[in-house]
C-alpha positions as CSV (number, residue, x, y, z in Angstrom):
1,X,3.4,16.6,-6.2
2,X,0.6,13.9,-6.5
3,X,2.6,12.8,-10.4
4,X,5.8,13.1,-8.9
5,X,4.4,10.2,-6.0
6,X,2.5,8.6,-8.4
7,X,5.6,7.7,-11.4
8,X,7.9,7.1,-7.9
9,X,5.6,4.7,-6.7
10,X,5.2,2.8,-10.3
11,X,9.2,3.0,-10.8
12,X,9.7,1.3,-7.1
13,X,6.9,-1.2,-7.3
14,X,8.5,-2.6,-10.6
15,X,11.9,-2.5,-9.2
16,X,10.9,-4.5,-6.3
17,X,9.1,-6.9,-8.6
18,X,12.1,-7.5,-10.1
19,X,14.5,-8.0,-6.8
20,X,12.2,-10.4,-6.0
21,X,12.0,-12.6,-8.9
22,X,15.4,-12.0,-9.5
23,X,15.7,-14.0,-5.9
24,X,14.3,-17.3,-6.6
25,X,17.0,-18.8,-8.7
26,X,17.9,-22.2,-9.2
27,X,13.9,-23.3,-8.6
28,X,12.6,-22.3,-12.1
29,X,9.2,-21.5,-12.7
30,X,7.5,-23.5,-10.1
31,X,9.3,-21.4,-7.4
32,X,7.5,-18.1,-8.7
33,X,3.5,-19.7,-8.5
34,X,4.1,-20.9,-5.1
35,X,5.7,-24.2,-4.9
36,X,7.9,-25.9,-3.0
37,X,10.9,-28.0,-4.3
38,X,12.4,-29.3,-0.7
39,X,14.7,-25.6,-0.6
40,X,17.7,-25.8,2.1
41,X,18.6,-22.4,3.7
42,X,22.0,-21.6,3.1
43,X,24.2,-18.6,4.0
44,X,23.9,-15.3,1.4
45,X,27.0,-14.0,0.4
46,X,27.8,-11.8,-2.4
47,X,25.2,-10.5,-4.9
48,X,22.7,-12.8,-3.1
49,X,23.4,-10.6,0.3
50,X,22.8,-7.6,-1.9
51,X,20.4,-8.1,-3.3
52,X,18.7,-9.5,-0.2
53,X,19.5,-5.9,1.6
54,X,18.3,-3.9,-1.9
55,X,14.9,-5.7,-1.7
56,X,14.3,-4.9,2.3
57,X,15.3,-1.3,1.2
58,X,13.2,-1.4,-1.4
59,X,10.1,-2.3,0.2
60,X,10.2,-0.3,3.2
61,X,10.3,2.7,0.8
62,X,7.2,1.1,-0.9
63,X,5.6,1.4,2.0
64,X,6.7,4.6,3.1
65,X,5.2,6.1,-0.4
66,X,2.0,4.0,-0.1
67,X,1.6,5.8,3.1
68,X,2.7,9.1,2.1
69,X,0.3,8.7,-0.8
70,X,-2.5,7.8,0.9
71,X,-2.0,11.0,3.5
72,X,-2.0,13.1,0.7
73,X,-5.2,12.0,-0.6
């Protein structure tokens, strides 16, 4: 049960990795250390709400695992 948490774990952590860099567009490689190029909020629509939603799903099962891992131990 423990490997089965464990490879879960790894395969969502990378996945959110991804969502998340997979976010920042248009800002180049400043945007991913940190900083700030004068960004204006605008409306998601599209992929950009997807993805959005796929990252907060993606997370919250991050931490359900961390915790469930955690118990186990």
């Amino acid at each position: 049960m423990q490997t089965y948490l464990d490879i879960a774990l790894i395969i969502t952590s990378i996945a959110l990795i991804i969502s998340v860099i997979l976010q920042s567009k248009g800002v180049g490689l400043g945007g991913l250390t940190g900083s700030d190029s004068s960004t204006v909020f605008t409306a998601r629509r599209g992929i950009e709400k997807t993805l959005f939603y796929v990252t907060i799903g993606l997370s919250v099962l991050f931490f359900i695992l961390i915790l469930t891992v955690t118990i186990i131990q």
